[in-house]
N, C-alpha and C positions, 0 to 999 in steps of 0.2 A: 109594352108602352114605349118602352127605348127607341122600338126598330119604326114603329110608327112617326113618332117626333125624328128619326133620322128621311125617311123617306118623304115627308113632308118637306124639311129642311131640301133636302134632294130635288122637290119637284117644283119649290121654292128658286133655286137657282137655275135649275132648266127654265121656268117662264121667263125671269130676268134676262138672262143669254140670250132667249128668245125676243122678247120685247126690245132690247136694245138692238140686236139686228134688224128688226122689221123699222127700228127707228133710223138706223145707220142707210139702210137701205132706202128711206122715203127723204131721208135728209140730200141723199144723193142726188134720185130721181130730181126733187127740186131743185137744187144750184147747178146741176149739170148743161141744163140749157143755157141759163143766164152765163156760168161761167164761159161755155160756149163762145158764147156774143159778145163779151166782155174782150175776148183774150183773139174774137176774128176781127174785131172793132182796133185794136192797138196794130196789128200786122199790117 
């Protein structure tokens, strides 16, 4: 029962890790243009 609730726990922080990359990653994709434009628009 131990090794089950540890491996849960385990698989638990791997989706986490995972989900906040794939958010890190879409956060980017989105402000990257605009920051783009933003910062060709001041030069």
């Amino acid at each position: 029962m131990d090794d089950l609730l540890k491996e849960a726990i385990a698989d638990a922080k791997a989706v986490r890790e995972t989900a906040l990359a794939n958010a890190k990653m879409a956060l980017e994709e989105a402000f990257t243009p605009k920051l783009k434009s933003m910062l060709s628009k001041k030069i």
